[in-house]
C-alpha positions as CSV (number, residue, x, y, z in Angstrom):
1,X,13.3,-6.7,11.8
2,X,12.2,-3.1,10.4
3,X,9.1,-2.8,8.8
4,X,8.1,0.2,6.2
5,X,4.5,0.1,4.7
6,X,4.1,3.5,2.4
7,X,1.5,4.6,0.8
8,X,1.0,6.9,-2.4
9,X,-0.1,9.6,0.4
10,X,2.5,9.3,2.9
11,X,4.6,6.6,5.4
12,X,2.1,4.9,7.3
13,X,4.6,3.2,9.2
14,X,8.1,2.7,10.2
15,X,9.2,0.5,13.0
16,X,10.3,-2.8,14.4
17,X,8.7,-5.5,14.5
18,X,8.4,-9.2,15.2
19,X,6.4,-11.1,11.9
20,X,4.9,-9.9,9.1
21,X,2.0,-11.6,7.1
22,X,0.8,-10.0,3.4
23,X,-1.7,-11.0,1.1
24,X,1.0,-12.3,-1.3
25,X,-0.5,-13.1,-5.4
26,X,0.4,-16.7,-4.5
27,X,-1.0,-17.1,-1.3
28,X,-1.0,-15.3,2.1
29,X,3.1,-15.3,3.6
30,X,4.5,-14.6,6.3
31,X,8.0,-13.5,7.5
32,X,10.3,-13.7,10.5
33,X,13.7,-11.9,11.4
34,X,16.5,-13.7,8.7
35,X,14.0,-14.7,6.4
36,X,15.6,-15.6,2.9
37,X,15.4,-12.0,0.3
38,X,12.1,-11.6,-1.7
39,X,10.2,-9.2,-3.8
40,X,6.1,-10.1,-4.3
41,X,3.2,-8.8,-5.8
42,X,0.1,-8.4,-3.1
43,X,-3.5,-9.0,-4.0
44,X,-6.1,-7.6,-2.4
45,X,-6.5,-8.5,1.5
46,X,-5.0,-7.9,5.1
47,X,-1.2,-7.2,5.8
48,X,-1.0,-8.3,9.4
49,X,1.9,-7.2,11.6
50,X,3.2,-8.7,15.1
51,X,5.2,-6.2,18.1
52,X,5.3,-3.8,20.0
53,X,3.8,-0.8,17.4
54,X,3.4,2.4,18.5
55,X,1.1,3.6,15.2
56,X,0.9,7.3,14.1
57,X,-1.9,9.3,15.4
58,X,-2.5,10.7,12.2
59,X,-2.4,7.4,10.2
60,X,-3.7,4.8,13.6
61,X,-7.4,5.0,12.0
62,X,-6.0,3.3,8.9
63,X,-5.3,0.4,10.8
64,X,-7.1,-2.5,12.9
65,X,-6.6,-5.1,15.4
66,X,-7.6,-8.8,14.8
67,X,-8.4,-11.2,17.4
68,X,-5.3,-12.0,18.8
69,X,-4.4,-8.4,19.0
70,X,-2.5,-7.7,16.0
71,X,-2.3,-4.8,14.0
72,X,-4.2,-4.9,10.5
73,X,-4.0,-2.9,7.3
74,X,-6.7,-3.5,4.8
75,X,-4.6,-3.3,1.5
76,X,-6.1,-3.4,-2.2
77,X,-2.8,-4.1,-3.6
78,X,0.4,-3.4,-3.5
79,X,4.4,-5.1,-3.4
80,X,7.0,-6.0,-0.4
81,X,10.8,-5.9,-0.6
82,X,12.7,-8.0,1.9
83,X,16.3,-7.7,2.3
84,X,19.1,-7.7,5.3
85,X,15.5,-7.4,7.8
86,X,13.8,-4.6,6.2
87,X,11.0,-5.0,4.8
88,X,9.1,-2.2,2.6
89,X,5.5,-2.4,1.6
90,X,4.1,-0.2,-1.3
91,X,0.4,-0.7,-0.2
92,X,-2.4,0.9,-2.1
C-alpha cells in the first residue's frame, strides 16, 4: 500500500509500504494492504511504519527506529485518510 505522511513544512514521506500503525483518538490502529476506507483523528504518540523505506536525507532525522527495526515518527497530532491503499497522514 502507498503511504504519505505531510507535514505543515513539507512531505516527509512518500512510498510503499507493508503496515501502518497511528496513534488513533480511540486507541492505537493499525493497517494492512485492503484494509476497509477510514478517516481518524490522531492523538498524541508514535505513527509506526513497516517496509522497505528508503527515508529522505533531509527529513531521515525526524524519524526513529524501534526495537524490531521499524521506522517511527513522533507525532503530536494529526489525521489519516485510507482509501483504494493510500494512506495520507497530516501529522503535526
Amino acid at each position: 500500500m502507498y503511504l504519505e505522511i505531510v507535514s505543515p513544512e513539507a512531505t516527509l514521506f512518500a512510498g510503499e509500504v507493508t503496515s501502518v500503525t497511528v496513534p488513533g483518538i480511540n486507541g492505537e490502529f493499525q493497517m494492512l494492504k485492503d484494509h476497509a476506507p477510514i478517516v481518524s483523528l490522531l492523538q498524541e504518540g508514535k505513527v509506526k511504519v513497516v517496509g522497505n523505506i528508503t527515508l529522505d536525507k533531509e527529513y531521515a532525522s525526524k524519524f526513529t527506529k524501534d526495537a524490531a527495526g521499524n521506522t517511527v515518527l513522533q507525532i503530536s497530532s494529526g489525521t489519516i485518510e485510507l482509501k483504494n491503499n493510500k494512506v495520507i497522514v497530516l501529522a503535526d
